[in-house]
N, C-alpha and C positions, 0 to 999 in steps of 0.2 A: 409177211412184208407190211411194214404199217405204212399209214397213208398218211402226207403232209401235203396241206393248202396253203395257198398263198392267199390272203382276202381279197386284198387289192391292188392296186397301182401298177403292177407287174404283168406284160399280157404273154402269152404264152410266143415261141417254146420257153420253159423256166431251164435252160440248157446247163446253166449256174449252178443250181439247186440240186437239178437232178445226176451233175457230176460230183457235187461233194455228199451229195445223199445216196452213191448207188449202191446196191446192194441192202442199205437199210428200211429206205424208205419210196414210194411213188409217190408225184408230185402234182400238182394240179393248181391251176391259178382261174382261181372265182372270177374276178376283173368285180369285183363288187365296188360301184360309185357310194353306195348307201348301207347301213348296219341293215336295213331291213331285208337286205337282200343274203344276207347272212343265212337266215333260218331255212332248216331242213337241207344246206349242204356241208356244217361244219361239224354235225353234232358225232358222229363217229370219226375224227380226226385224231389221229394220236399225235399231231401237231399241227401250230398255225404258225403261220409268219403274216403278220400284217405291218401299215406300213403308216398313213394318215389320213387317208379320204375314209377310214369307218372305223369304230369301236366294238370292245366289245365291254357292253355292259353287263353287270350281273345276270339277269335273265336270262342272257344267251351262254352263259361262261356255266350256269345251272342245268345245262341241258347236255354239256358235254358228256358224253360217257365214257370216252375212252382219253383223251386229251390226257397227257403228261407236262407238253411242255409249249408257253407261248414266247414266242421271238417278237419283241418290236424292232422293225426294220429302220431304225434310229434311234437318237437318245433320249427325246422324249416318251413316257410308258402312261403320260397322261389319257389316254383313250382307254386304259386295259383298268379294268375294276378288278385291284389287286386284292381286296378282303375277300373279293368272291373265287378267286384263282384259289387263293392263298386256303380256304374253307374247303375246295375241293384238291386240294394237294396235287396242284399243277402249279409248276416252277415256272417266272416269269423272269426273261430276261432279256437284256437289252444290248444296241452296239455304240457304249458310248463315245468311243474312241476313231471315229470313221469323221470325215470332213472338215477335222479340225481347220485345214489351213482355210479352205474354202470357204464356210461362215467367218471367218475371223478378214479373209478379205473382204467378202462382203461389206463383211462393217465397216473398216476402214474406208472403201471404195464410194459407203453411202452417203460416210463421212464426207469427205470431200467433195462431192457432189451436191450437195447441200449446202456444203459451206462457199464453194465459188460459184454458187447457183445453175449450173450447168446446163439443166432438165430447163427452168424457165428461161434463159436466156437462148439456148436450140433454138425451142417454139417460136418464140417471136422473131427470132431472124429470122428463121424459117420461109417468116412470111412477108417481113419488113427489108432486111436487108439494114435495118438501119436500128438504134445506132450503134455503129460500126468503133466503135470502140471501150473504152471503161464503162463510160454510163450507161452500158448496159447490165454491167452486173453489179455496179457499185449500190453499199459499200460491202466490202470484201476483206472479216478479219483475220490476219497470221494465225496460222494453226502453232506454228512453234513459240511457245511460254505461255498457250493456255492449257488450261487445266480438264484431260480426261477421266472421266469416271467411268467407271466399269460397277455393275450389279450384276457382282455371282463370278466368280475370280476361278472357276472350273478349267478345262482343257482346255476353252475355246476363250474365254473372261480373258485367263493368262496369254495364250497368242492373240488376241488382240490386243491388252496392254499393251506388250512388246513392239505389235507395229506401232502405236500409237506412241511409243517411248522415241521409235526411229524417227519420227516426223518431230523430235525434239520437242513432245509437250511434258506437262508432266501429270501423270498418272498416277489416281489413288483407286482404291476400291471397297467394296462395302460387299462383305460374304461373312454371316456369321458361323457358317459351318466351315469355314475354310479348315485343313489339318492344322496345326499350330506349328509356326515357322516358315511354311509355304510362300506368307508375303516376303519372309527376306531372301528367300531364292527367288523371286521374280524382281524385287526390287521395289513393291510396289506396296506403300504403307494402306494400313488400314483403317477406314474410318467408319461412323454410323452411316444410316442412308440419308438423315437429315443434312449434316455433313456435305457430305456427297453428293448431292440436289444441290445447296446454298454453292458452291464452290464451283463446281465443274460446270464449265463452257459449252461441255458434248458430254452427253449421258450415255452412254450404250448397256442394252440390255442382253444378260445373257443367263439368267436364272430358270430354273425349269416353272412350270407351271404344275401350281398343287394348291390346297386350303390358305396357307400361307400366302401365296404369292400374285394370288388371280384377283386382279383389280390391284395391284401394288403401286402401281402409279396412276391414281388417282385425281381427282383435284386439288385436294391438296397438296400430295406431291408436286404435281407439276405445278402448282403456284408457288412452292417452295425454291425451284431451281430458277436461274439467276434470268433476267430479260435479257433476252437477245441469247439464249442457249439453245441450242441444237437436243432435239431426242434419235437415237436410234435403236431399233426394238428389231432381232432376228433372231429372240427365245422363242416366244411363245404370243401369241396372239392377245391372250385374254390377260396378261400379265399387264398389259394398257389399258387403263379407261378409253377407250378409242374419243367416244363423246365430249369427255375433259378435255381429249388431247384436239379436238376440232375447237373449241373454246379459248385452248390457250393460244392457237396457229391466227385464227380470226383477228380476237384480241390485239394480237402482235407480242404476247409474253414472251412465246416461244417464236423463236426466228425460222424454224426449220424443222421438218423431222424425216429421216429416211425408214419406212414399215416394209419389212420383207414379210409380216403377219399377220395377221386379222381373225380375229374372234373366232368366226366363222367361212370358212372357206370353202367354194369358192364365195367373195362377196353376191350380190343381189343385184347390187347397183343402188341398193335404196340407203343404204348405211349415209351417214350424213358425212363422215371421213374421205369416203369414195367420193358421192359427190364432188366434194370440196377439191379432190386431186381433179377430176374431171372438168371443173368448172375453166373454162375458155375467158378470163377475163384479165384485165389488165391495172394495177403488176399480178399475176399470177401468185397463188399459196407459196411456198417455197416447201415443198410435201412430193415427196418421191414413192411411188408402193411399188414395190416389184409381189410378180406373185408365189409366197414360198418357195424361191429357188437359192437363198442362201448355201443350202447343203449341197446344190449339185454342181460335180461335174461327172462325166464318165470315169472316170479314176474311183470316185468317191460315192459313187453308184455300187460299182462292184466289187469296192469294198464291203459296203453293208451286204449286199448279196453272200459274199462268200464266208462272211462271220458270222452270221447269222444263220447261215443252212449249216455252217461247222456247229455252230450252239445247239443248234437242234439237235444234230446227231452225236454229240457227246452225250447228251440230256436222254435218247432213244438206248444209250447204247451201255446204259448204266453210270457214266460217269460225271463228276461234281463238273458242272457248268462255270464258266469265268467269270458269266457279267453277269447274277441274280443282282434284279433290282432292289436286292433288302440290303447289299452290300455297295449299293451307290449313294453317291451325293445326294 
């Protein structure tokens, strides 16, 4: 019988796991908060499933001895040192095709709440009661005939286009991996990213996080995109200058931005980003953070659950796996 862990995020019973894994495999869930709590319970694993509260970096992936195969329990695989997988001939693979509709309303949802000020005008009536009519969120621009941008036109890039297409804006995006023709089934022309910052009203991000793309919107990006434009970010944390993007909210460049991610999670409280959502003052940032919950719901929980313990045990069980991350986006 070989033996599969769960690292993290998952507490036990793993009831999921251990119904699509019977017979091949026992199941066990670490609850590990931290990579360091890894050592000396994964190294005879013949597989893992992890998820986003830990990594595994080279030195631990070098200690495997029995491991065949890793599952990231979403579609991000940035936490998994895939040269070091990949050196000891263990198959990494991921579920990229779970939560689509779920991130992709988030975005829009953040959208909007941002853009009719929602979050800051709650608070202060909260506690004012007053005033009790426009001037409290004005001003307030139509989302229909401005211009959305999408970065990274993927499963989740493209359903959010599409809502963003029904709210009657218009929609371009900026993916240079995209398949070729993809944008004319969505409808959705293509542009550079410079482009795409100058132009769009509302930025939304949806690119994975890797060499290329960590720190992609910058300073300079975001001095690129137009005053008074909105950012939304539910890829990837570090795909943000978070620091740039506290500079350009101050400022007043950027009118708005809704972060479902952050660099480091959970925050500290000391990041200057945080701060700035927390600060109590008046008019309020126009800065929304939710904390990484884009991806859930219970639907879209046991999704990744159940395709991800099936990866596994195709992968145990001799056969070619669906979702190797060498054949992703």
């Amino acid at each position: 019988m070989h033996r599969v862990v769960v690292t993290d995020y998952l507490q036990p019973p793993a009831w999921v796991e251990e119904r699509e894994l019977a017979g091949v495999a026992t199941v066990e869930c670490l609850q590990a908060r931290r990579t360091a709590e890894l050592a000396g319970r994964i190294e005879d694993a013949d597989g893992i499933l992890l998820f986003h509260e830990v990594s595994l970096p080279a030195e631990l992936i070098h200690r495997l001895e029995r491991c065949r195969v890793i599952v990231r329990g979403g579609v991000g695989f940035d936490n998994v040192d895939l040269a070091a997988a990949r050196a000891r001939g263990i198959t990494v693979c991921h579920v990229p095709d779970y939560g689509v509709d779920e991130v992709a309303d988030h975005a829009i949802g953040l959208m909007l709440a941002v853009n009719r000020g929602w979050v800051g005008v709650e608070r202060r009536l909260r506690r004012h009661l007053e005033p009790w009519d426009k001037r409290a969120v004005e001003p307030v621009s139509r989302l229909a005939g401005q211009t959305f941008g999408v970065i990274g036109l993927g499963r989740i890039g493209a359903a959010t286009a599409l809502r963003a297409r029904a709210f009657r804006m218009r929609v371009i995006a900026c993916d240079p991996y995209l398949r070729p023709g993809l944008e004319k089934v969505y409808g959705v022309p293509l542009v550079d990213l410079d482009t795409l910052l100058r132009e769009s009203d509302v930025v939304s991000v949806h690119t994975p996080l890797n060499d290329e793309t960590r720190g992609l919107l910058g300073s300079r990006a975001l001095s690129l995109m137009k005053r008074g434009a909105i950012l939304i970010n539910t890829s990837r944390g570090a795909v943000v200058d978070t620091e740039a993007l506290a500079d350009a909210l101050e400022s007043g460049h950027i009118s708005g931005a809704g972060i479902d991610v952050l660099p480091s999670e959970p925050p500290t409280g000391e990041e200057r980003l945080v701060k700035l959502w927390r600060e109590d003052r008046n008019p309020l940032v126009n800065l929304i953070l939710t904390p990484h919950t884009a991806f859930y719901s219970e639907e879209a929980v046991m999704e990744i659950r159940v395709k991800a313990a099936q990866e596994i045990r195709r992968v145990l069980g001799g056969a070619p796996p669906r979702n190797p991350v060498e054949a992703s986006r």
